[in-house]
N, C-alpha and C positions, 0 to 999 in steps of 0.2 A: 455546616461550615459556612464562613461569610462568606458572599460571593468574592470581596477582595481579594481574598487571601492567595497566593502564591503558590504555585502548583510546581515539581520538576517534573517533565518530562522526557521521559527517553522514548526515542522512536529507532529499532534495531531492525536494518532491511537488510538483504544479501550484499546488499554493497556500503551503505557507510552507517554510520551510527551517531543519531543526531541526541544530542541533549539540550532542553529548551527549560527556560525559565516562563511559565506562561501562567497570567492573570486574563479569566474571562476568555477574550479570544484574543488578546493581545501578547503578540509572543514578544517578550523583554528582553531577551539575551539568548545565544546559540552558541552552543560549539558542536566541532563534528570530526569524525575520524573513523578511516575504511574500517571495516569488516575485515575481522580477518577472517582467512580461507580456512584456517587449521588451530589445532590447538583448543581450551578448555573457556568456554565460556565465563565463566567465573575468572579468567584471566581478564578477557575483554570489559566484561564489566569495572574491574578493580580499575584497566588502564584509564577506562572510563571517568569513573568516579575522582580517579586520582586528577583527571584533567580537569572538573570542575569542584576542585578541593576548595577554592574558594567562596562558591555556593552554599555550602553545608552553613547550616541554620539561619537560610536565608527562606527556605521553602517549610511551607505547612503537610504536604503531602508528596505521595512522590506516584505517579502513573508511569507502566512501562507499555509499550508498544512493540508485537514481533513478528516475524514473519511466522508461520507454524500454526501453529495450534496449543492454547493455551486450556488447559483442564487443570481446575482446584491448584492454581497458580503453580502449576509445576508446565515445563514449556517443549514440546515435541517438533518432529520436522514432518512435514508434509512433502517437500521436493526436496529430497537432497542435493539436486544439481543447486539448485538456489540457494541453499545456507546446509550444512551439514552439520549437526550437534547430536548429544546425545540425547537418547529418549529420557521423557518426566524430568528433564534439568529442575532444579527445584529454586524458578525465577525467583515466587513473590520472595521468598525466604532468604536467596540470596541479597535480593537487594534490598531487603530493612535489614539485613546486619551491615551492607556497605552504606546507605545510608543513614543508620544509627534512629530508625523513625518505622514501627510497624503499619503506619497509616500507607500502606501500598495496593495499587490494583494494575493486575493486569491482564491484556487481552490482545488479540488479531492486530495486527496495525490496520490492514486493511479496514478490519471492523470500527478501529476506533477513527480513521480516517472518512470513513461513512457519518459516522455518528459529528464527526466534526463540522461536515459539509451540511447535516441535517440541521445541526443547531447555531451555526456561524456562516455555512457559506450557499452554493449555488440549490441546495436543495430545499432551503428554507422552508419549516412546515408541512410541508406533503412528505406522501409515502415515498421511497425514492431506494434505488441502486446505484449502489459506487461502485467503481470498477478501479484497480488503478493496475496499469499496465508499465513495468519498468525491469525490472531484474528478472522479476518472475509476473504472475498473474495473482491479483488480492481482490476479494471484494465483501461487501456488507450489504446490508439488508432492512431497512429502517423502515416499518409499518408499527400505523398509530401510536406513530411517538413513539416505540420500545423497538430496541437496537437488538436483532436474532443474533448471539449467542453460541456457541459450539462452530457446529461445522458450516452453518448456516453464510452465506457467500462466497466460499470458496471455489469458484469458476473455474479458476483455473486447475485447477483439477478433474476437471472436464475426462472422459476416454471415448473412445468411439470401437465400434467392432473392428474397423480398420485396422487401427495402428493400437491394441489393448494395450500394448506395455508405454507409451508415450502416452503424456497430458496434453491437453489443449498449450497452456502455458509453453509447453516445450516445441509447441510449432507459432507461436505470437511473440514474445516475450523482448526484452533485449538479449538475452543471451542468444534465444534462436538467431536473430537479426546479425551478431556478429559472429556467429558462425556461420552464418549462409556466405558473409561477405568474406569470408576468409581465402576463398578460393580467387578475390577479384583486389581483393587488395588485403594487402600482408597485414594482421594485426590490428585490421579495423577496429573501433568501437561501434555500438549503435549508434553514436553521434556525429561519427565520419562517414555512418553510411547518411545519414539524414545527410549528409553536409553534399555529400556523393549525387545524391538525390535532387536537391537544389539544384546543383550545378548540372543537371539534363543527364547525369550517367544512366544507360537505360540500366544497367545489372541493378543499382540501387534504388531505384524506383521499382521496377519488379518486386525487390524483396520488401519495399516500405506495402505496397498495392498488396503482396499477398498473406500479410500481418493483419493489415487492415480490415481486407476482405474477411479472415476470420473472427475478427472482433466483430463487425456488425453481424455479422451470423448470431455470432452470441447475444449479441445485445436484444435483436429479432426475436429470437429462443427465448430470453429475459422476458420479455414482453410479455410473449404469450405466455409466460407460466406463472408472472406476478402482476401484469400490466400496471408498474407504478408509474406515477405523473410526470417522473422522467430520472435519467439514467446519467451519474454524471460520471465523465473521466476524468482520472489523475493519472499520475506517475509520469518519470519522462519519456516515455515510450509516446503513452498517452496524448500528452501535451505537447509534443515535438510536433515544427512547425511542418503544416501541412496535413497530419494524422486525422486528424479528430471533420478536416471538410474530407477526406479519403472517407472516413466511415459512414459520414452523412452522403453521400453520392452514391453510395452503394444503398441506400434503403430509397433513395430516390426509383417513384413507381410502385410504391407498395399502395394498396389503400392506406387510407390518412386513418384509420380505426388501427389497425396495426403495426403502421409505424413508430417505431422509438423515439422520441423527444429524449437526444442526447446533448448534452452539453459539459462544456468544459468546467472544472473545477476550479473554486474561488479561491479557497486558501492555499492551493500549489504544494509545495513540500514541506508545507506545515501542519497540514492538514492531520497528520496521524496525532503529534504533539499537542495539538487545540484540541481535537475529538478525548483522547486518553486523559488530559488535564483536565477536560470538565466533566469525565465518568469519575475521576478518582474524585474531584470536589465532591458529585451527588454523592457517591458511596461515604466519604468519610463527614 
């Protein structure tokens, strides 16, 4: 396929649902619209599709991106606090009859948000770990140029002998975030606790400091068990102002051999859309 050519992209996270028109790494056009909580997939998508009715045969291919776990394009849940669906939904299938084109691929968003940073943004050419921290915990895995596959980054999925029946995610994430704050202020978001945090409230610094704290852990634990050239962060969890120096203060004092070279992510919340849009180019 020419590199030109016109990619759709959907990027489907627990919380909204982005569709992008994107060329190369240049994304042309968005729309976007919550997640719903409940109800049938195949609904979401139609509403979906139907909101960029005007698209249709405007794109050569179509990439989807999702939170879960994608096997022989049928799509499963890994967290159900995060996104609840049913097992084996049968994505690729659904979406080349909604858009009218079997030219479809799809995979991890975290994965293909890796794959994106690998060949568009902060990770350029080297080995590299994405991380993206926002609704739930995603991540991918990019050595010698081929993007691991299956289960391959999923962090947050993480258990400990501790707490076996809770994932890592489910003590980092946003959602953990605005449920810790729920007791300090009614109804929080993670973005009012960050807001909370700014403004010197100690309860929300505590809880941004003890997110934190577990992501560099992780990232430490990364290190030693892939040591790639460096580790980038996305999602808004991630990205939220103040987080990402939080993580880097915490590996401050390790030797320089085993410290994490983390850094922040170039393409931002496009990132799943650019990555997905140039795996469905290579594939098709």
């Amino acid at each position: 396929m020419a590199p030109s050519q016109t990619i759709l992209a959907l990027d489907i996270g627990g919380t909204k649902m982005l569709a992008a028109m994107v060329r190369d790494a240049a994304v042309l056009e968005t729309r976007r619209m919550p997640t719903p909580r409940s109800g049938d997939p195949r609904q979401w998508l139609g509403a979906l599709f139907e909101a960029i009715g005007d698209w249709k045969g405007r794109y050569d291919a179509v990439g989807v991106a999702v939170t879960g776990i994608v096997d022989d394009g049928r799509w499963s849940p890994l967290n159900r606090r995060t996104l609840d669906i049913p097992d084996r939904f049968p994505l690729v299938a659904t979406v080349a009859e909604l858009a009218g084109t079997d030219r479809v691929l799809a995979a991890n968003d975290a994965q293909a948000a890796a794959w994106g940073e690998y060949a568009f943004g902060a990770g350029q050419g080297h080995d590299m770990v994405f991380l993206t921290i926002s609704t739930g915990i995603g991540g991918g895995i990019v050595v010698n140029g081929r993007l691991l596959g299956g289960l391959a980054g999923h962090f947050g999925q993480f258990r400990s002998l501790i707490e076996p029946d809770r994932t890592l995610e489910d003590g980092v994430s946003g959602n953990w975030v605005a449920t810790e704050a729920a007791s300090h202020l009614k109804g929080a978001t993670a973005r009012d606790v960050f807001a909370a945090a700014a403004d010197g409230q100690s309860w929300a610094q505590a809880i941004v400091t003890a997110s934190a704290r577990q992501t560099a852990l992780l990232c430490s634990n990364i290190q030693l068990a892939l040591d790639p050239a460096c580790i980038v962060i996305g999602g808004g969890i991630g990205l939220a102002p103040g987080y990402l120096e939080s993580v880097r203060q915490m590996h401050e004092g390790q030797p320089p051999r085993l410290a994490p070279r983390v850094v922040a992510a170039a393409l931002g919340e496009t990132a799943g859309a650019v990555g997905i849009a140039d795996l469905a180019k290579r594939q098709n």
